[in-house]
N, C-alpha and C positions, 0 to 999 in steps of 0.2 A: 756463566749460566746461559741454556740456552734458553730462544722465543717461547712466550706463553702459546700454549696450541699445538707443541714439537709432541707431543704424547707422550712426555717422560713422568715420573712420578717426583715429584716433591715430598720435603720431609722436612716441615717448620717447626726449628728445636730455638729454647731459650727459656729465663727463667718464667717461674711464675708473675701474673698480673701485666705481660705484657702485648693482650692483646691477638696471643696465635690462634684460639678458638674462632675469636671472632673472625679476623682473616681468614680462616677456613671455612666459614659459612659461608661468608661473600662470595668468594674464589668459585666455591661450590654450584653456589645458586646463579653466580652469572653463566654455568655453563649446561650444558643439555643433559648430563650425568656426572656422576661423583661420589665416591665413599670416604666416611670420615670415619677414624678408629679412634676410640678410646678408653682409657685406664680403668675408669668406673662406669658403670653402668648407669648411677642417677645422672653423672653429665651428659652419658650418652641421651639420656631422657629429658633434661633440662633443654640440651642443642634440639634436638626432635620436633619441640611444643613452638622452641623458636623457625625454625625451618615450616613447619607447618603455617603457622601465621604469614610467613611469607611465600610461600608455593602450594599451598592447599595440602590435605593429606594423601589425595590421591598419588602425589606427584613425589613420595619419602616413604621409606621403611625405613623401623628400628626392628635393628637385630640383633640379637642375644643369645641365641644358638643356632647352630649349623642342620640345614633342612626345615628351619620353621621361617626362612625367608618368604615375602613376596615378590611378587615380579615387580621394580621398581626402579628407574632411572638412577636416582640419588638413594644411596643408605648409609646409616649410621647406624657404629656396630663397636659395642663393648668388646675389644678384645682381651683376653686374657694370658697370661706369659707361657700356658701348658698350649695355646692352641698357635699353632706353627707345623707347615710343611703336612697336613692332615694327620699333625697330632693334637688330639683332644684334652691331654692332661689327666688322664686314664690310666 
């Protein structure tokens, strides 16, 4: 594995209750940008309220469709399995 900071992308897999969410917050929030994807939309929204609490809301977008972004350093964005390669699931 290479040094944290090399600009690669990460992909923390493993079971459930161990922990990857949270590691993906921290990770996140120690660095000056970052987007976190996930399965469901209420985590995406549960991670969000947490993220705010520790970086202000200024500082986070939650996204949930394509074009209703904000300008924002860090986002967190329910993806779903129809949206890939600018396909919407359409």
């Amino acid at each position: 594995m290479s040094a944290p900071g090399d600009g690669l992308v990460r992909a923390i897999l493993g079971p459930t209750n161990t922990g990857k969410t949270h590691l993906a917050i921290e990770r996140m929030c120690a660095h000056s940008s970052g987007v976190i994807g996930f399965p469901l939309r209420l985590l995406a929204r549960e991670v969000y309220d947490r993220v705010v609490q520790l970086k202000g809301a200024n500082q986070v977008a939650l996204n949930h469709r394509r074009g209703t972004d904000r300008p924002s350093r860090r986002a967190l964005r329910a993806v779903h399995g129809g949206e890939h390669a600018g396909h919407d699931g359409t």
